[in-house]
KOLNU-295157 format. One line per field, with one value per residue: residue in one letter; x, y, z of N, C-alpha, C, O, CB in turn. Coordinates in nm, 4 decimals. Glycine has a CB too. Example, Ala and Ser with C-alpha at 12.3 -4.5 7.8 and 13.67 -1.06 7.14 Angstrom:
<rs>
resn	[A, S]
n_east	[1.3190, 1.2850]
n_north	[-0.5690, -0.2250]
n_up	[0.7800, 0.7080]
ca_east	[1.2300, 1.3670]
ca_north	[-0.4500, -0.1060]
ca_up	[0.7800, 0.7140]
c_east	[1.3200, 1.2900]
c_north	[-0.3300, 0.0030]
c_up	[0.7800, 0.7870]
o_east	[1.4236, 1.3409]
o_north	[-0.3319, 0.1138]
o_up	[0.8465, 0.8039]
cb_east	[1.1308, 1.4084]
cb_north	[-0.4473, -0.0598]
cb_up	[0.9046, 0.5725]
</rs>
This chain:
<rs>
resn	[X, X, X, X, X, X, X, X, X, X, X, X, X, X, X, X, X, X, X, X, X, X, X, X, X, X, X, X, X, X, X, X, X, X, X, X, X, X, X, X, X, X, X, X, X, X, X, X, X, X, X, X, X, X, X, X, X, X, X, X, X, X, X, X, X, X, X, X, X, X, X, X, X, X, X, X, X, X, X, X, X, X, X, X, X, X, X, X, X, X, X, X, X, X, X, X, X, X, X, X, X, X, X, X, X, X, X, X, X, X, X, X, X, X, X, X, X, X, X, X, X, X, X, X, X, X, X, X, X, X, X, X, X, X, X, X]
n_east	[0.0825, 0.1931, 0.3930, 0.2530, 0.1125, 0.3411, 0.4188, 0.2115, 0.2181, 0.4634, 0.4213, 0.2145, 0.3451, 0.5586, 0.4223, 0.2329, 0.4669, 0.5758, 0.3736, 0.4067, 0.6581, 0.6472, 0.4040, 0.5919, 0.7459, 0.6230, 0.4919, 0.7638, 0.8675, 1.0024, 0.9134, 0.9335, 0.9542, 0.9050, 1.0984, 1.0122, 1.0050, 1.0542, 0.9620, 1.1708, 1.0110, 0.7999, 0.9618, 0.9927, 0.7856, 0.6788, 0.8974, 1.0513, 1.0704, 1.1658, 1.0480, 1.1207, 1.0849, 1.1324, 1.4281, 1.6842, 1.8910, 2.2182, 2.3831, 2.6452, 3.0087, 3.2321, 3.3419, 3.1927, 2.9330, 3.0347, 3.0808, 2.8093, 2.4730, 2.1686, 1.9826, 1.9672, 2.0025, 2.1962, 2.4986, 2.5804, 2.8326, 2.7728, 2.9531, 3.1263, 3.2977, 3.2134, 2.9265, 2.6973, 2.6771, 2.6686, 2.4532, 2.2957, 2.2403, 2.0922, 1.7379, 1.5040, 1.2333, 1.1794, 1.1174, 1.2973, 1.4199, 1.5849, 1.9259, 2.1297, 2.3687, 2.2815, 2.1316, 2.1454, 2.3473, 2.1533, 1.8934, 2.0216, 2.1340, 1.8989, 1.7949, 1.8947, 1.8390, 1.5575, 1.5003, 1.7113, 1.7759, 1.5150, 1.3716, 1.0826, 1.0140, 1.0986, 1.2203, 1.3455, 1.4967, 1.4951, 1.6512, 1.8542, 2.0923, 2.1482, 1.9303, 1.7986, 1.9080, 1.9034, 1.6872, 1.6121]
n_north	[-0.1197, 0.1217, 0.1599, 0.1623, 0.4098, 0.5923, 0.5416, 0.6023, 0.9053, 1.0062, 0.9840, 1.1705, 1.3925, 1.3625, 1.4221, 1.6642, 1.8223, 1.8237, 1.8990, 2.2062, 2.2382, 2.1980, 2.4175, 2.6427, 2.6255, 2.6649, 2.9466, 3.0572, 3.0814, 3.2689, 3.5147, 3.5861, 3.7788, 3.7925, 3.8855, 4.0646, 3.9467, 4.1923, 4.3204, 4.4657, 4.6522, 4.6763, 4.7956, 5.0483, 5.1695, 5.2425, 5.3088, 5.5416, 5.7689, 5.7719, 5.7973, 5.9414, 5.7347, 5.5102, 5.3423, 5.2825, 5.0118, 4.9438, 4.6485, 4.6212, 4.5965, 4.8472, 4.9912, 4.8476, 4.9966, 5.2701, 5.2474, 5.2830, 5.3322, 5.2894, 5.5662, 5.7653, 5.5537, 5.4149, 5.2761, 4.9418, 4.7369, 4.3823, 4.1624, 4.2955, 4.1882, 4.3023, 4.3572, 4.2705, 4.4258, 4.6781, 4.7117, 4.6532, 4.9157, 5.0182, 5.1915, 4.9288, 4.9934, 5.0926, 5.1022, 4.8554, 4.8515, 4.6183, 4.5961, 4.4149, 4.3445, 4.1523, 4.0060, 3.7459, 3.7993, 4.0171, 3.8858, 3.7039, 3.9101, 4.0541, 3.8022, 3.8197, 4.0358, 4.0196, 3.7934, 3.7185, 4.0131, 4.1007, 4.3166, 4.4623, 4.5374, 4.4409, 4.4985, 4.2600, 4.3199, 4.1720, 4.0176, 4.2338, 4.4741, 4.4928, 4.4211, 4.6271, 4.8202, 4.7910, 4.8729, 5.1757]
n_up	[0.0000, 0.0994, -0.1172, -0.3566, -0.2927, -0.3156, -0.5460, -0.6666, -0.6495, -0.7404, -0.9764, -1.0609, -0.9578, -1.1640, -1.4208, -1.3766, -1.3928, -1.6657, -1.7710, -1.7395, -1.8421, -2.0681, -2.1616, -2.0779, -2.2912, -2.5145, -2.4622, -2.5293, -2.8131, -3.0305, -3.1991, -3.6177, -3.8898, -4.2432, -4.5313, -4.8286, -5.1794, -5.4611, -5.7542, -6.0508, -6.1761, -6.0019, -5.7870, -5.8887, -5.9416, -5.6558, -5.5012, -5.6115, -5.5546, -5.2628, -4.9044, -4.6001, -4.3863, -4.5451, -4.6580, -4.8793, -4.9392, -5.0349, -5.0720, -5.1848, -5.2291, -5.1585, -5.4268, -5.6462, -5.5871, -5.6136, -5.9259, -5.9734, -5.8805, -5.7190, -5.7202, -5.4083, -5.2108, -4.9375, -4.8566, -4.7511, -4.6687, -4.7745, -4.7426, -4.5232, -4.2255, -4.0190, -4.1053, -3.9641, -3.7437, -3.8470, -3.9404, -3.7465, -3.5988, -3.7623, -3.7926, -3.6805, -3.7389, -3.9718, -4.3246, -4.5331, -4.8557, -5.0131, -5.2196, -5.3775, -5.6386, -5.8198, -5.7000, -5.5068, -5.2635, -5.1245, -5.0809, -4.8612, -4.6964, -4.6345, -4.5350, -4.2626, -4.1531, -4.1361, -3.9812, -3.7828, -3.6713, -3.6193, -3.8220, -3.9394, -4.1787, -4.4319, -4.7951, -5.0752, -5.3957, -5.6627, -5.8680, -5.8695, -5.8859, -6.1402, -6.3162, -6.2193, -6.3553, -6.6402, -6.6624, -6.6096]
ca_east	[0.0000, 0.3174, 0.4925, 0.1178, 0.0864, 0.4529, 0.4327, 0.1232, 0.2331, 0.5587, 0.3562, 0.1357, 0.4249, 0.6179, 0.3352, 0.2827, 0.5956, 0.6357, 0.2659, 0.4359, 0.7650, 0.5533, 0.3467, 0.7059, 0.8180, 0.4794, 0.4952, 0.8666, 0.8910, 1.0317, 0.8357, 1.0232, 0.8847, 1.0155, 1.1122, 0.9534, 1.1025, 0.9681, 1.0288, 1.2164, 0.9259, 0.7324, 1.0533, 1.0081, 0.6616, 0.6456, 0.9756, 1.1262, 1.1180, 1.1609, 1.0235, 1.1794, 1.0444, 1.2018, 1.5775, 1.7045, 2.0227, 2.2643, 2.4734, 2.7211, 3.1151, 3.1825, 3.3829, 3.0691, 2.8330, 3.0855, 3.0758, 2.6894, 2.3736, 2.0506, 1.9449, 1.9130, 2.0844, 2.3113, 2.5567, 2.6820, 2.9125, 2.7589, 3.0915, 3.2229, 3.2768, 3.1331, 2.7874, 2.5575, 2.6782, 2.5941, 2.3161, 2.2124, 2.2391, 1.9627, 1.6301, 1.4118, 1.0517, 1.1460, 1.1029, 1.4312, 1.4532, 1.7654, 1.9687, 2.2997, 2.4368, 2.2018, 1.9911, 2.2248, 2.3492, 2.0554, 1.8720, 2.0887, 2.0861, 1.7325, 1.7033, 1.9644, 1.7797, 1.3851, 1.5506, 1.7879, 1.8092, 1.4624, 1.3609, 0.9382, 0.9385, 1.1821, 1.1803, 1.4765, 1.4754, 1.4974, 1.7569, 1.9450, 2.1432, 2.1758, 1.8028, 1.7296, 2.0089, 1.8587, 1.5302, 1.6481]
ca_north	[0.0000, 0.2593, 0.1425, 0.2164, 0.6013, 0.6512, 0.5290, 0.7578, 1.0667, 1.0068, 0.9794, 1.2574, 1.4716, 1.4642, 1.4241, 1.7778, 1.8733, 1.7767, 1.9996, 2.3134, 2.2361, 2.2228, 2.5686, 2.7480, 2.6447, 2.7117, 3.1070, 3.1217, 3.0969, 3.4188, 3.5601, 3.6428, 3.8529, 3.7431, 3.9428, 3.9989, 4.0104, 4.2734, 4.3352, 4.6269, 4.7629, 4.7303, 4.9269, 5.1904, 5.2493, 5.2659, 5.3333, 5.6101, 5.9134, 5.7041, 5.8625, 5.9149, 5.6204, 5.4248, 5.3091, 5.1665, 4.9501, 4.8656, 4.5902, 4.5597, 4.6920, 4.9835, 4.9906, 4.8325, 5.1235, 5.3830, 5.2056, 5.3135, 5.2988, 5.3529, 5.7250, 5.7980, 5.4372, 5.3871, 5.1353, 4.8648, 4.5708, 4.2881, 4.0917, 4.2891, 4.1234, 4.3862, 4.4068, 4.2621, 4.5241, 4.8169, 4.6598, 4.6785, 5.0333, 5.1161, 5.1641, 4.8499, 5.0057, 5.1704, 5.0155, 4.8655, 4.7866, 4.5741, 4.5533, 4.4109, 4.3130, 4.0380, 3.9670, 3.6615, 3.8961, 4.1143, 3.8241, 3.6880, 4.0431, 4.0303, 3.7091, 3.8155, 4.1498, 4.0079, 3.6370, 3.7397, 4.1308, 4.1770, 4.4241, 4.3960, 4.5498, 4.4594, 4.3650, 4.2338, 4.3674, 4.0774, 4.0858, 4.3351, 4.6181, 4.4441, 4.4494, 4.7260, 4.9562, 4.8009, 4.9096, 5.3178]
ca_up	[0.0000, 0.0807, -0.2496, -0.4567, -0.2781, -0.3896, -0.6743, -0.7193, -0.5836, -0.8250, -1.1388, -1.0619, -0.9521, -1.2747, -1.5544, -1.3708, -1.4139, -1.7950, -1.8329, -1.6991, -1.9319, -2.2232, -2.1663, -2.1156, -2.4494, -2.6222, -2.4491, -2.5300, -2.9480, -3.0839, -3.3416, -3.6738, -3.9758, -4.3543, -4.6438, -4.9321, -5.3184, -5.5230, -5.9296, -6.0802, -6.2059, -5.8671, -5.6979, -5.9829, -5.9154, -5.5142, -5.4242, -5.6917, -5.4574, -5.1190, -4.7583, -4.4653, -4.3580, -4.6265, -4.6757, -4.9899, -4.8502, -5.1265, -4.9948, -5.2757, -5.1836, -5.1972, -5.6103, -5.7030, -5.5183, -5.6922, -6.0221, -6.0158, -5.7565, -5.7203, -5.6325, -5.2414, -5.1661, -4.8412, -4.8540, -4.6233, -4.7587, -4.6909, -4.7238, -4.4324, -4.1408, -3.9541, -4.1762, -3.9042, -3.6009, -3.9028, -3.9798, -3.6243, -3.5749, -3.8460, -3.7404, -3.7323, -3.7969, -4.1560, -4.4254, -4.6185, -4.9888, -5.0218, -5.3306, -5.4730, -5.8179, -5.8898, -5.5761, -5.3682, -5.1197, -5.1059, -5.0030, -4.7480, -4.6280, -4.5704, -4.4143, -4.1645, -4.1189, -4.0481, -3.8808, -3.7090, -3.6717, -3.5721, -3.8852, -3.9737, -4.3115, -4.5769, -4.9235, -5.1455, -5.5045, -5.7443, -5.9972, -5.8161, -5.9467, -6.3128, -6.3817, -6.2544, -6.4442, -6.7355, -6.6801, -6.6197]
c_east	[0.0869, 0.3523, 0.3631, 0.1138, 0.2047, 0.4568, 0.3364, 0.1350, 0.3778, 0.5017, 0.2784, 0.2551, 0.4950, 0.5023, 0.3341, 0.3320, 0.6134, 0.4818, 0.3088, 0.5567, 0.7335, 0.5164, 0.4844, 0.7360, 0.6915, 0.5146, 0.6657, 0.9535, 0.9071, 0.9634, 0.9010, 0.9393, 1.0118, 1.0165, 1.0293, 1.0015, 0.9926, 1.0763, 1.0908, 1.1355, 0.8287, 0.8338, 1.0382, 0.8466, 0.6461, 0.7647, 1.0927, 1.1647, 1.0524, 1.0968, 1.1017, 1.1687, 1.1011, 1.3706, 1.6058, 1.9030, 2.0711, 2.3868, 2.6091, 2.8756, 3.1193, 3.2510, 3.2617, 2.9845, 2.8887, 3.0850, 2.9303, 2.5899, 2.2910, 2.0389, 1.9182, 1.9319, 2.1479, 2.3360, 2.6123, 2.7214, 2.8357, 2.8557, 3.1634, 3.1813, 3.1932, 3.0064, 2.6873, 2.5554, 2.6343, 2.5062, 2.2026, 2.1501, 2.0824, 1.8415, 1.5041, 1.2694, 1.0415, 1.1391, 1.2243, 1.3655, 1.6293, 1.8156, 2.0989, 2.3411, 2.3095, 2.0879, 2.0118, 2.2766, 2.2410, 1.9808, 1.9264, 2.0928, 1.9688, 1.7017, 1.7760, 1.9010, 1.6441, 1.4658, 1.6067, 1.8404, 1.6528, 1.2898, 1.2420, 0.9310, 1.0421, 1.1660, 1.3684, 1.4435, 1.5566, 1.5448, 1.8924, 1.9809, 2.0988, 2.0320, 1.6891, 1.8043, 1.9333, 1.7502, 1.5311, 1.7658]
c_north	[0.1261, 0.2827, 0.2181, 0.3785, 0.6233, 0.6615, 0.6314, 0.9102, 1.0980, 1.0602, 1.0859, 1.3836, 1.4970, 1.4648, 1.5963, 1.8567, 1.8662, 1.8658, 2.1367, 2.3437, 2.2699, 2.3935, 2.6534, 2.7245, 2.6618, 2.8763, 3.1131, 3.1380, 3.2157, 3.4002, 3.6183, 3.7015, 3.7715, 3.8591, 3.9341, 4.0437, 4.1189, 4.2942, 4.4747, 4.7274, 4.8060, 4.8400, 5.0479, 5.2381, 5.2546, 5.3173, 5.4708, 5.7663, 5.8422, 5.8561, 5.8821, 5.7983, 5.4809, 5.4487, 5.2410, 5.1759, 4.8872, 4.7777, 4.5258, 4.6302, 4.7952, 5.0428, 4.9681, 4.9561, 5.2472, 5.3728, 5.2236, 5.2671, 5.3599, 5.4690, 5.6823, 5.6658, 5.4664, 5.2455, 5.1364, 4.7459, 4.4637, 4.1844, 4.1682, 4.2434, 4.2094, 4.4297, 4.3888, 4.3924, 4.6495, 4.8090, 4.7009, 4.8114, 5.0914, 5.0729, 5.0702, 4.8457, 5.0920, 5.0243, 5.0211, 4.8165, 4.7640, 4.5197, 4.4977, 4.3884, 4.2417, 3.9777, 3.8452, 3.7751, 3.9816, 4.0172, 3.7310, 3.7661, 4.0386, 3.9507, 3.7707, 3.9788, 4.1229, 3.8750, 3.6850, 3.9133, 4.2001, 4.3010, 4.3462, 4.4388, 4.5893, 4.4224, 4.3872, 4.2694, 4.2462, 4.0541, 4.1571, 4.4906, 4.6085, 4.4304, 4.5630, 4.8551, 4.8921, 4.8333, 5.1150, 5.3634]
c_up	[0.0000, -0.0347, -0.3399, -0.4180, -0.3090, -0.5210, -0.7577, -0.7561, -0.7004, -0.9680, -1.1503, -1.0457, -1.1305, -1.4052, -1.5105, -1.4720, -1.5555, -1.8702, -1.8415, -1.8150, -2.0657, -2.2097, -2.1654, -2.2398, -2.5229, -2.6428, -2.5143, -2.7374, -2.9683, -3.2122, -3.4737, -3.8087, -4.1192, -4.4632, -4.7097, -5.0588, -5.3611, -5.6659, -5.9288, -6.1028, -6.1101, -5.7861, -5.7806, -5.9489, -5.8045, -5.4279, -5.5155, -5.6019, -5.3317, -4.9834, -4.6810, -4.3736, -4.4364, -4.6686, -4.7652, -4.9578, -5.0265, -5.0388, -5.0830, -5.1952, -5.2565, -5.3634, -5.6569, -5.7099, -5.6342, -5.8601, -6.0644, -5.9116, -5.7965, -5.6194, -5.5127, -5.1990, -5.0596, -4.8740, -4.7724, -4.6704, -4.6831, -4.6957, -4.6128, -4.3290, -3.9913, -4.0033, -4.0522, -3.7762, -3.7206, -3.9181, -3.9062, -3.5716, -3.6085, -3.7246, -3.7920, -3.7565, -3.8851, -4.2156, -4.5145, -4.7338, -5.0126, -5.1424, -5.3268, -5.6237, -5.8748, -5.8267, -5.4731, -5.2848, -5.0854, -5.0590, -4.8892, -4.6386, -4.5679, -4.5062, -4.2230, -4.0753, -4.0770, -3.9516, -3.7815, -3.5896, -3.5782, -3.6736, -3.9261, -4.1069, -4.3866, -4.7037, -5.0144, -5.3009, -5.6008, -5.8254, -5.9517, -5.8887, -6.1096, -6.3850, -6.3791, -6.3266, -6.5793, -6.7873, -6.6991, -6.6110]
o_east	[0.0670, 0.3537, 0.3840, 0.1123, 0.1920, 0.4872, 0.3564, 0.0909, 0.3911, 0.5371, 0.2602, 0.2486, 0.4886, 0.5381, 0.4067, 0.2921, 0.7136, 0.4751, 0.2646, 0.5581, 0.7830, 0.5961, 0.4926, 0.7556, 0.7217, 0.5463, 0.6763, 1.0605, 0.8196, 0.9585, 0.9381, 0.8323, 1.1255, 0.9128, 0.9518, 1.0398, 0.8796, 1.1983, 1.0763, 1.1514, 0.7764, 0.7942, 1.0763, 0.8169, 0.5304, 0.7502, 1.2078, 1.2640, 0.9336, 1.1119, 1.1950, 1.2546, 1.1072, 1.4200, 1.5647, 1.9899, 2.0048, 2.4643, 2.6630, 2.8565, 3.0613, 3.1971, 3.2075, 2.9640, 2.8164, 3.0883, 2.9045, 2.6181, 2.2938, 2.0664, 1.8553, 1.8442, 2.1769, 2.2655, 2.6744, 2.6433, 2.8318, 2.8163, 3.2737, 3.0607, 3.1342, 2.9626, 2.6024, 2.4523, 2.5521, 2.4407, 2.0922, 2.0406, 1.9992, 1.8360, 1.4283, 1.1986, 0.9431, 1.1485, 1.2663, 1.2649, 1.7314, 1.7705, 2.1800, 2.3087, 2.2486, 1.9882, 1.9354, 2.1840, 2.2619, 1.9793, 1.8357, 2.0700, 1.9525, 1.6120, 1.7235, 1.9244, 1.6003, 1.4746, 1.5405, 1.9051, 1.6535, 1.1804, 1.2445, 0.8412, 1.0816, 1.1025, 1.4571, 1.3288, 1.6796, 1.4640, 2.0065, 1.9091, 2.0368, 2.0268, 1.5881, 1.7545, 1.8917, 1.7117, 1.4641, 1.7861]
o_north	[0.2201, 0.3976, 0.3298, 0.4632, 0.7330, 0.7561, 0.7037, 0.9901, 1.2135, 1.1534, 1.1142, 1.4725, 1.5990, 1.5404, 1.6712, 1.9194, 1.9353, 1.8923, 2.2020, 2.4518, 2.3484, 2.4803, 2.7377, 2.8255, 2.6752, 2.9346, 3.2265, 3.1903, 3.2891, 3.3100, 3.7323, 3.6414, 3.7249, 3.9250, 3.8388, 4.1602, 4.1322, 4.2883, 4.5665, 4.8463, 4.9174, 4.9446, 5.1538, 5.3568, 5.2966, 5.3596, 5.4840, 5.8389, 5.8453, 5.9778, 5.8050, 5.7787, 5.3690, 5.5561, 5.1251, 5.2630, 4.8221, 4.8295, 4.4174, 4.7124, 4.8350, 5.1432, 5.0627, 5.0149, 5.3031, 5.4776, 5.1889, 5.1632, 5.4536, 5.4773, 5.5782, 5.6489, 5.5856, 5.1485, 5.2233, 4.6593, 4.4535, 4.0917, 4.1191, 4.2392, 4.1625, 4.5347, 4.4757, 4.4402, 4.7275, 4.9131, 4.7473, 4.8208, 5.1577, 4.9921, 5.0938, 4.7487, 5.1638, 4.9066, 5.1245, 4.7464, 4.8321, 4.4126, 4.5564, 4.4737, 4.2849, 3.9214, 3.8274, 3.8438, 4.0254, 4.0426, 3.6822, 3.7327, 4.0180, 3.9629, 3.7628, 4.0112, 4.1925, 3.8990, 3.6943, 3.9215, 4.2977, 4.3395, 4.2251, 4.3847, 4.7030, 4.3207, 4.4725, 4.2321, 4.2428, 4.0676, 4.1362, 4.5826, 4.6900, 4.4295, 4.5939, 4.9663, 4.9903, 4.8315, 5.1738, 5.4844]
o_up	[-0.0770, -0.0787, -0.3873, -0.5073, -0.3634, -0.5936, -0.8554, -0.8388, -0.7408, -1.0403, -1.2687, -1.1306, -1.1992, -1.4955, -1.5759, -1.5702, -1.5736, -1.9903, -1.9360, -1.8740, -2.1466, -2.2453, -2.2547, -2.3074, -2.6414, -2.7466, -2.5611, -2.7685, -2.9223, -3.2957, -3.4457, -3.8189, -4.1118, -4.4698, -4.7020, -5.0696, -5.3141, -5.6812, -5.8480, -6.0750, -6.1078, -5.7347, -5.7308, -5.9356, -5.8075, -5.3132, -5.4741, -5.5996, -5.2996, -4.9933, -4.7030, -4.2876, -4.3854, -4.7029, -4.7602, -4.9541, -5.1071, -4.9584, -5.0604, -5.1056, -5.3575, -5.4099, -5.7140, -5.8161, -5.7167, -5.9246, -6.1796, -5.8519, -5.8763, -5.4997, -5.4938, -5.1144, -5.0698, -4.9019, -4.7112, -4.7098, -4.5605, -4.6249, -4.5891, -4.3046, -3.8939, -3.9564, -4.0323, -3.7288, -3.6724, -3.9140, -3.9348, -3.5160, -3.5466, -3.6319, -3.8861, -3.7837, -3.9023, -4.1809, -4.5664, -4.7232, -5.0229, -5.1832, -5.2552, -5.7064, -5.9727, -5.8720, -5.3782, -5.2416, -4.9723, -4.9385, -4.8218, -4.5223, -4.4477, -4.4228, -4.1119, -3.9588, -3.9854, -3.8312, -3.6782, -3.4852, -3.5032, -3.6323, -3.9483, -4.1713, -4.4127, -4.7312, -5.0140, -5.3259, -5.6004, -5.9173, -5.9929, -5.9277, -6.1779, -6.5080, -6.4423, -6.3446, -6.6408, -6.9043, -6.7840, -6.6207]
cb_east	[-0.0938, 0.4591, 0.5514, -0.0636, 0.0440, 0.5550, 0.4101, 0.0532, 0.2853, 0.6177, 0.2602, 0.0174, 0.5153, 0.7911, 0.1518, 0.3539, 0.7020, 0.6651, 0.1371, 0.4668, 0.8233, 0.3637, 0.2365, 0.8359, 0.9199, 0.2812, 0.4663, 0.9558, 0.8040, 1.2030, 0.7430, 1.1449, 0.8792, 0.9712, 1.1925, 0.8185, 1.1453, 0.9207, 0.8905, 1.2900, 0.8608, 0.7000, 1.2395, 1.0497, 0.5489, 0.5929, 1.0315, 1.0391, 1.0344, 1.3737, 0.9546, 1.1412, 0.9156, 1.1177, 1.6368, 1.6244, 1.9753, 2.3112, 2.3925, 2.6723, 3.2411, 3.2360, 3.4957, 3.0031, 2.8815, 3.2299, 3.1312, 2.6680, 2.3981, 1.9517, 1.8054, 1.7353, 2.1766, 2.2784, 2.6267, 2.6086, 3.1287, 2.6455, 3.1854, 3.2799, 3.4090, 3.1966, 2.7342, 2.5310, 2.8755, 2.6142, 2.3123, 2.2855, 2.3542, 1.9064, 1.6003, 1.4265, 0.9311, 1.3145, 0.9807, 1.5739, 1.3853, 1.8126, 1.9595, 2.3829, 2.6084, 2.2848, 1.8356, 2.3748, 2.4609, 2.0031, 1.8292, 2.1861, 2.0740, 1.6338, 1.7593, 2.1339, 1.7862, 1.1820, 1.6672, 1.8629, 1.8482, 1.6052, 1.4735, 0.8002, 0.8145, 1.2830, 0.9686, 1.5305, 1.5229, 1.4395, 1.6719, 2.0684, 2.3362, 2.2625, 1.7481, 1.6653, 2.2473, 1.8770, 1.4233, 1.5951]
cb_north	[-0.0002, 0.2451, -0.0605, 0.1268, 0.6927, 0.5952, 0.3878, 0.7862, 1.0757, 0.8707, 0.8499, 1.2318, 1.4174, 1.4018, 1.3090, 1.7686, 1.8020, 1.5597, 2.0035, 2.3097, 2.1168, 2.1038, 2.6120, 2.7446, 2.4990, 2.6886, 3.1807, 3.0255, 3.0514, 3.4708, 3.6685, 3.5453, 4.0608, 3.5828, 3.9204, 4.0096, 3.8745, 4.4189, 4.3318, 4.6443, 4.7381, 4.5901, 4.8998, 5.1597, 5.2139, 5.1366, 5.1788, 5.6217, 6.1061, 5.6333, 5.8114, 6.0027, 5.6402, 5.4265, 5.2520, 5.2271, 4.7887, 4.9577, 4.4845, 4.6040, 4.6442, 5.0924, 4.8617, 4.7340, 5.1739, 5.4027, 5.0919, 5.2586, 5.3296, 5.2566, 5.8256, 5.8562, 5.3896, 5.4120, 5.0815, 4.8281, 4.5293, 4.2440, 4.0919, 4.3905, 4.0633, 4.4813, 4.3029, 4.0834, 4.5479, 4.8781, 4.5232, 4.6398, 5.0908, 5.0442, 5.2700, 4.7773, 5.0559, 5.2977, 5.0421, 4.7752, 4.8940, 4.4543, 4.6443, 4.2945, 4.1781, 3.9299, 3.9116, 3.5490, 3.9960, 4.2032, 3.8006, 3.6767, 4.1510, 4.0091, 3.4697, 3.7974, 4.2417, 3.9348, 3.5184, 3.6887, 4.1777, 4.2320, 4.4861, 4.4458, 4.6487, 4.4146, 4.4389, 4.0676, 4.5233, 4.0577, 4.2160, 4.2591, 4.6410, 4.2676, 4.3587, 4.7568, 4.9495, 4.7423, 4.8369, 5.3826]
cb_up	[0.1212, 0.1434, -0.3068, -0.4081, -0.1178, -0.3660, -0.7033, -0.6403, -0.3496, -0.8256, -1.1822, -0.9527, -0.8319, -1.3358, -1.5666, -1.3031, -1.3387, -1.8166, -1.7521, -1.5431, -1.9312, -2.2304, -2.0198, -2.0358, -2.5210, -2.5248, -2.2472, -2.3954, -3.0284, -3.1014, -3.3075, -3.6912, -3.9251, -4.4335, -4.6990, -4.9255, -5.4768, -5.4193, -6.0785, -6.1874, -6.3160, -5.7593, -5.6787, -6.1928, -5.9639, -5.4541, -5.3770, -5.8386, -5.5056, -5.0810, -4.6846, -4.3968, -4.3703, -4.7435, -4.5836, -5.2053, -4.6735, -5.2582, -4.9154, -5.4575, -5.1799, -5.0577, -5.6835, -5.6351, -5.3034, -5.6434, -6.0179, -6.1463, -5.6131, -5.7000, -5.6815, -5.2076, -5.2553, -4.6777, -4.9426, -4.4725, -4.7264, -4.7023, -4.8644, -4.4095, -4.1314, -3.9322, -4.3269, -3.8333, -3.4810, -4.0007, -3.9748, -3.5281, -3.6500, -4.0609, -3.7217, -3.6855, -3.6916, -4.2600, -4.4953, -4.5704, -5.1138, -4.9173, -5.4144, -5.4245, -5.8373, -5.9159, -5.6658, -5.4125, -5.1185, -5.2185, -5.0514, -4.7737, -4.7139, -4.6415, -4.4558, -4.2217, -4.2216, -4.1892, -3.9426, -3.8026, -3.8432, -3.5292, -3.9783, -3.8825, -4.3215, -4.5744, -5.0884, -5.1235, -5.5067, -5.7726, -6.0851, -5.8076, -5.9275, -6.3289, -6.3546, -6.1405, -6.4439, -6.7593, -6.4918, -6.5422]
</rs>
């Protein structure tokens, strides 16, 4: 009869215990926001004379950047090893449009900017630099 109320009081104790474990990791998922691409000709019609509110991030180096950019651009390498601490700085409730050459670093950029960084409203420009210099 001792061994049965232990054995009870055991089994009831951790099932408990393994209900409470659960609900912390339910409440404790971080919430992350995703990018989204957008065409050259969507950045030409919504983003051609940007806001204050809006940031168009070129993340190419900086020969590239000087070799030609899109109007009212800031650049930040995203090959330097210091990109994510500049990254950090900006402010995460504008809105970025993120470019590079072709659109692999510009999306990398972006994931590392809504995943990781925090940032709710970016989009990556699709093509990059090279489709949209051919468009204007």
């Amino acid at each position: 009869m001792k061994n049965l109320f232990l054995l009870s009081a055991f089994l009831l104790f951790t099932s408990c215990n393994q209900k409470t474990e659960t609900s912390k990791t339910e409440f404790a998922k971080p919430t992350t926001s995703e990018y989204v691409n957008i065409s050259a000709s969507d950045f030409n019609t919504t983003f051609t004379s940007p806001d204050s509110n809006t940031v168009i991030l070129d993340v190419r180096t900086v020969r590239e950047y000087e070799a030609g950019a899109i109007p009212n651009s800031v650049q930040l390498d995203f090959m330097s090893p210091d990109f994510k601490d500049e990254v950090s700085k900006l402010d995460p409730d504008k809105t970025y449009v993120v470019y590079c050459q072709s659109g692999r670093r510009s999306s990398a950029a972006s994931k590392i900017m809504t995943q990781e960084l925090g940032f709710k409203d970016v989009k990556n420009l699709e093509g990059g630099y090279s489709v949209w210099s051919k468009n204007n």
